[in-house]
N, C-alpha and C positions, 0 to 999 in steps of 0.2 A: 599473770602476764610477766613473761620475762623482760629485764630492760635493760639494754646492752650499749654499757659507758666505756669508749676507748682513754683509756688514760697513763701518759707517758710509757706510751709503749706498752701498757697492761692490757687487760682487758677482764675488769670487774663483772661477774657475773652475779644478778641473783639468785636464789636459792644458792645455799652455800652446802656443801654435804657433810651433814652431821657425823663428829667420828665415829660415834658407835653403829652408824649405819655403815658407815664404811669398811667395817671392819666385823664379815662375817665368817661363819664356821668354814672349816677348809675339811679337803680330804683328802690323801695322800695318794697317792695313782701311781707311785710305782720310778724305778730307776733308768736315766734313757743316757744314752750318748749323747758327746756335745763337740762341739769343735768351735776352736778361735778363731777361723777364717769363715763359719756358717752358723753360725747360733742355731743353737733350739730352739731359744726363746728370742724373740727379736726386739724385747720392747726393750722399758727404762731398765736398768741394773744399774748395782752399785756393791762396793768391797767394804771389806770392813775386815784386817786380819786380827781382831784382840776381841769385838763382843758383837760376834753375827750370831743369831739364835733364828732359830725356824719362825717365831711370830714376828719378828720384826721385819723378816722377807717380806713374809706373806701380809703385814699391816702395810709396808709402803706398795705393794701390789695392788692393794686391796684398795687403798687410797684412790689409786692413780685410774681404776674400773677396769683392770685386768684382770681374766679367766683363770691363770696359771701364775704360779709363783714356785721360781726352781733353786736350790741352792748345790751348790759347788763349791768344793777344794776348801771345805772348812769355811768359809770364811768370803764366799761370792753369792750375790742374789740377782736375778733374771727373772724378768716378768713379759708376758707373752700374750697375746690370743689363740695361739696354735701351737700344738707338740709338732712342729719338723723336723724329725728324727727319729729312732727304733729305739724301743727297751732295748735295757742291756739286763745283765744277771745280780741280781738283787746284794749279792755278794761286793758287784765294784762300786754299791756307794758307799763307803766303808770308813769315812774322815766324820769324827769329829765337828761337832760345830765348836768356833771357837770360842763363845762366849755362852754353853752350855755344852756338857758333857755329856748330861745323859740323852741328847739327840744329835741323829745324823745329818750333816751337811753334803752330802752328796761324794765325791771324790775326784780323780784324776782327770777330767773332762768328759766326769760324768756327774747327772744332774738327779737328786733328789725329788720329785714336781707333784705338787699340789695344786688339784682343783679347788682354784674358791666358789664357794658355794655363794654365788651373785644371783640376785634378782634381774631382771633385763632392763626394769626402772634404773636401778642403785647400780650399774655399769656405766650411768653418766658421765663424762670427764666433769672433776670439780671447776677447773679452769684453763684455761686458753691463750696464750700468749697474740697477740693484737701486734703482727705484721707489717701492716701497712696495705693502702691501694699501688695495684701495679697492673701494666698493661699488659697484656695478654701476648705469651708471646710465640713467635714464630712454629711451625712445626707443635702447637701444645700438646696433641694427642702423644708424644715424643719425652717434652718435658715433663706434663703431669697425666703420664699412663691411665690411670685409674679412675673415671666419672659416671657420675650415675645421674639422671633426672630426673628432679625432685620437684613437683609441681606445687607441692606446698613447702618451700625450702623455708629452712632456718639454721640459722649458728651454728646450734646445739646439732639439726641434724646432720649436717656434711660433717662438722665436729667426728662428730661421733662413727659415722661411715668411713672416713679417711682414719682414724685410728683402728677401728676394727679389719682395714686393710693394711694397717702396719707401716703407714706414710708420717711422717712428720710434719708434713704441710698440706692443709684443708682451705681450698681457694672457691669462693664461692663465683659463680657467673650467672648470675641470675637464675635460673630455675635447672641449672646444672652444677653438679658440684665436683670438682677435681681434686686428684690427691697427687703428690710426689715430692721429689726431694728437692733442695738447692739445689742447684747444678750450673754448668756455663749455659746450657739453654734458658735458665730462671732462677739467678742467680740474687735476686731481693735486695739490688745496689743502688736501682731508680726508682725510689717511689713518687708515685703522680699525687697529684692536689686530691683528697678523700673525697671532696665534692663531687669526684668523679664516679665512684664508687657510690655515691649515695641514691640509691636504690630499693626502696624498701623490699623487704621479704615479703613474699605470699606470706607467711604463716603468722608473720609475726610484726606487726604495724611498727614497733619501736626498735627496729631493728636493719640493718642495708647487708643487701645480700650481694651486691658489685653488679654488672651486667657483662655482655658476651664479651664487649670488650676490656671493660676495664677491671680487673679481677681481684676482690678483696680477699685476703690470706691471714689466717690462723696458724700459728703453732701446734700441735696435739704435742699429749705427751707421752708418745712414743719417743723411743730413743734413737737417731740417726746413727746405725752400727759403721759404720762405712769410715771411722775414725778412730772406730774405738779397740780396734786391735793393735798391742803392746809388745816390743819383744828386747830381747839385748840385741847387741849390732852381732851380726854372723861372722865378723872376723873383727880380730882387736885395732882398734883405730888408731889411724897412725898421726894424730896430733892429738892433746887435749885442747879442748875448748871451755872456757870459762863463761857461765852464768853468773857474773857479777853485780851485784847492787849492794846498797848501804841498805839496815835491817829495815826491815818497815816497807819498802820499796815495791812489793810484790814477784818477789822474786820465786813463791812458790805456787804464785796463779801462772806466770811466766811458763815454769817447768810444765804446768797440766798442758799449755797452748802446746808448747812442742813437741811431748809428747804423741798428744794427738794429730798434730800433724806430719811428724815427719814417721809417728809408729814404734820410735824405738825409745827405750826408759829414758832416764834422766838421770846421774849420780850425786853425787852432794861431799862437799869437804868437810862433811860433816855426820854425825846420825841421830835423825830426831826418828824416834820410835812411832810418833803418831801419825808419821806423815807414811812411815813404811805401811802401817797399819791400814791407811786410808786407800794402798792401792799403787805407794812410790817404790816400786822391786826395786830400782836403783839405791836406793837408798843406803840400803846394807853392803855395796860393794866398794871396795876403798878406791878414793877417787881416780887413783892411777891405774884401777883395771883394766882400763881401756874397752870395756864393754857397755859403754853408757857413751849415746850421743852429747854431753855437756855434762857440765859439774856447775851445782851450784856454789857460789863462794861469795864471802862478806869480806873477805879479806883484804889488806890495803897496804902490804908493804911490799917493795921491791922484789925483795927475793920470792917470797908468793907468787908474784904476778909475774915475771918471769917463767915461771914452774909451769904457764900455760903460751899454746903457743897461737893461739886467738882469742877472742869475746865477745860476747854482746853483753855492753854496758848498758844495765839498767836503770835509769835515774826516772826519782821520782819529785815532785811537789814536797822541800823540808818540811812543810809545816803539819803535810799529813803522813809523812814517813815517821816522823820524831811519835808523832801521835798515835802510829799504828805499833812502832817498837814499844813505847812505853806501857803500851795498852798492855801486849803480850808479855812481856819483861816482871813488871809489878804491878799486873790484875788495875791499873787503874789508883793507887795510895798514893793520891794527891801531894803528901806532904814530900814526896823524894822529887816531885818534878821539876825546883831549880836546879839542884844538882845536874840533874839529868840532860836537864836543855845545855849547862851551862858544859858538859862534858860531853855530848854528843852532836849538836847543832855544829860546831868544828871539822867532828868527823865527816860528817855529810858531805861538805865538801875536799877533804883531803883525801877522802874516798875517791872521791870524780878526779881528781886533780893527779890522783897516783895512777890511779888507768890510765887515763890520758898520756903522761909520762913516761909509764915501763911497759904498756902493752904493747906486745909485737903488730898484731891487727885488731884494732877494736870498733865495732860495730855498736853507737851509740842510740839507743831507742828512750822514749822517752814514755814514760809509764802512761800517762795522759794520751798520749799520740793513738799510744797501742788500743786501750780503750775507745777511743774514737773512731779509728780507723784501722780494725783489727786486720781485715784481709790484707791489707799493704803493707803492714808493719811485719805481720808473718812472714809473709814475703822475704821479706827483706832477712829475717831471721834464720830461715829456712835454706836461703840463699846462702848464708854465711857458714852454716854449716854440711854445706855439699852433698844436701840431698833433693833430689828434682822436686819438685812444688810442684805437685798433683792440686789443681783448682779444685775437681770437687772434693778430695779431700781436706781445704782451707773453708769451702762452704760448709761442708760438715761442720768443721770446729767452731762453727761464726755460731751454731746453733747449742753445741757443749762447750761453750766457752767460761759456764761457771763452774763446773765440776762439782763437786760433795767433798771437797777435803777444807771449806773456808773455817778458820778458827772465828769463833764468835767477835762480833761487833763493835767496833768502836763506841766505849763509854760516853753517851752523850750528855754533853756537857751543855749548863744553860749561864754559860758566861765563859769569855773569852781567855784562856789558861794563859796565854802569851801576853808579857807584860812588854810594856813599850821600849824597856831597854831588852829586851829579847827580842822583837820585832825588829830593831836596829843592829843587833849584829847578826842575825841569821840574813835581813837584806843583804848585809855586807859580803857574807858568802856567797849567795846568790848572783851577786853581782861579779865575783873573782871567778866563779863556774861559770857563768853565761861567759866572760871574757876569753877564759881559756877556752869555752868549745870553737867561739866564733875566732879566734886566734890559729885554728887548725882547720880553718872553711867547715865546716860543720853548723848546721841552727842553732842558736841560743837558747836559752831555756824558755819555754810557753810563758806565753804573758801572764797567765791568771800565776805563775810561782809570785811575785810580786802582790802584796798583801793594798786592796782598795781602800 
């Protein structure tokens, strides 16, 4: 019996799927066309330009219980249930994979594609992201197109139906199962009390399947394409805009949101090789090309900050910025970390303090906010840089809003690194930043920055 625990937004499933079950024989089928604005393959993808190789497509395909796994341009992977698209001439998948020579990665938006060789058991999704209850809404045959009725319904099965129709959202209604996307019609911004939704399943006695009207939603992990097309801006932009935060701050989760939503790369006053790798084309363009919607930048003096002629100031929580720089800086070697608080905790705020000062227009978001209240904060981001704010385009990103480029985890620690004369002057910054924002009608920094 399966037994199905919502928790903090998850959703635990048992039976967990064994990797080597997941991970079966593949066949190659042949070279197809593909296009950025229609995929071939419509599910999850992901980049990688230094070490994509054919098995590691096809193992996060295989993971995920999709049919197909395609690779492209050296160094792109695309997983699918359907070829929608023509072969092309075996000649144009002709690149290189990057991270193996002696196999091909497909070519110029054209796709390399293999059959994996799935049992229709071992096609099961491993997991399911736990939505929330929501009310059924207006017009649904509109919002969630796709429903089928299932008299012995479960999880697992709408799960599964709604992915193999290539929806990102599996909404159960009692003995009916819906599929479709965010959108302004079901847009997943009110969720009702679960006890509304609790319902048990025909199939499945420990499990609630929602009823007609009140409709419990799964994530599948199909990929919502409808944000995921990238480009440079089609003429060179006539002001820079500055993506500003102090290190640590997330100022390159930031970049992935904007991307995604406004469509066009992102640049950097800087070049980190692994982020270009991961999928950031901006990256490699120098920040004054003016072919990149923003530039990210850590920089803090005058003459810098001038150099742009807007921003959106990023600030985050010092005590997990300092934590998050140090982590990436020196791997975690405890022994450099007074140093480090005692020459950087300063900067954090003369960071804020020099935006606030030289910037021509700056747009203050607060890392915290953003995380909490992504669509608004977007918003407001999107807004500053002078491109219309497409809603389902913001719904899209609510759903790829972690991307695949995170550098590994915060070292966790079982005792508190910050000593009580560090907790005393970094409040002290804290409190000179909160002054100055609210000194410019602006909100002050979130309550939790203040250590309980």
């Amino acid at each position: 019996m399966l037994l199905l625990i919502p928790i903090s937004g998850k959703i635990r499933r048992g039976g967990i799927c064994d990797p080597l079950l997941c991970l079966p024989p593949a066949r190659y089928i042949g070279c197809y066309e593909d296009n950025t604005r229609q995929r071939t393959l419509r599910g999850m993808s992901f980049f990688d330009y230094k070490k994509m190789t054919v098995f590691r497509c096809q193992d996060n395909c295989a993971e995920r219980g999709y049919l197909y796994a395609g690779l492209e341009f050296g160094a792109e992977c695309y997983c699918g249930h359907k070829i929608q698209a023509s072969n092309a001439s075996e000649s144009e998948c002709n690149m290189e994979c990057k991270g193996e020579r002696s196999n091909t990665c497909g070519g110029i938006n054209r796709l390399s594609i293999y059959r994996l060789e799935l049992a229709q058991e071992s096609a099961r999704r491993c997991n399911a992201i736990f939505r929330g209850c929501f009310r059924r809404p207006e017009n649904v045959s509109i919002a969630l197109p796709a429903s089928q009725l299932m008299l012995n319904m479960s999880v697992d099965k709408c799960v599964d139906f709604c992915t193999e129709k290539e929806f990102p959202l599996a909404a159960l209604a009692g003995t009916t199962c819906r599929c479709g996307f965010p959108s302004t019609l079901f847009p997943l911004h009110e969720r009702e009390d679960e006890q509304l939704c609790a319902h048990k399943c025909a199939a499945e006695e420990f499990e609630s399947c929602g009823s007609d009207e009140f409709l419990l939603v799964y994530q599948t992990q199909v990929q919502d394409n409808r944000c995921m097309d990238r480009r440079f801006l089609p003429s060179r932009a006539k002001q820079l805009v500055a993506l500003a935060s102090f290190p640590g701050a997330g100022n390159t989760w930031a970049r992935h949101l904007i991307e995604l939503a406004t469509g066009f790369y992102t640049g950097s006053y800087y070049f980190d090789g692994s982020l270009y790798n991961k999928g950031f084309k901006g990256e490699r363009d120098h920040w004054r090309s003016g072919r990149t919607i923003c530039i990210k930048t850590h920089e803090s003096g005058q003459k810098e900050i001038e150099s742009f002629d807007s921003a959106i100031l990023l600030i985050r929580n010092p005590y997990k910025a300092l934590m998050a720089e140090f982590n990436r800086k020196y791997g975690g070697h405890i022994g450099t970390w007074p140093e480090f608080v005692a020459n950087y905790a300063p900067w954090w705020a003369t960071h804020t303090l020099d935006w606030l000062r030289y910037g021509k227009k700056v747009l203050v978001v607060h890392f915290e906010d953003l995380k909490r209240d992504l669509f608004v904060q977007l918003q407001r981001m999107v807004g500053l840089l002078g491109v219309p704010a497409c809603e389902d385009r913001l719904l899209c990103v609510e759903g790829q809003k972690d991307g695949n480029f995170k550098r590994s985890g915060l070292r966790k620690l079982e005792y508190d690194p910050y000593t009580p004369e560090m907790r005393k002057a970094i409040s002290g910054y804290i409190r000179t930043v909160d002054a100055a924002l609210k000194l410019r009608n602006l909100s002050g920094v979130p309550e939790d920055y203040y250590p309980r």
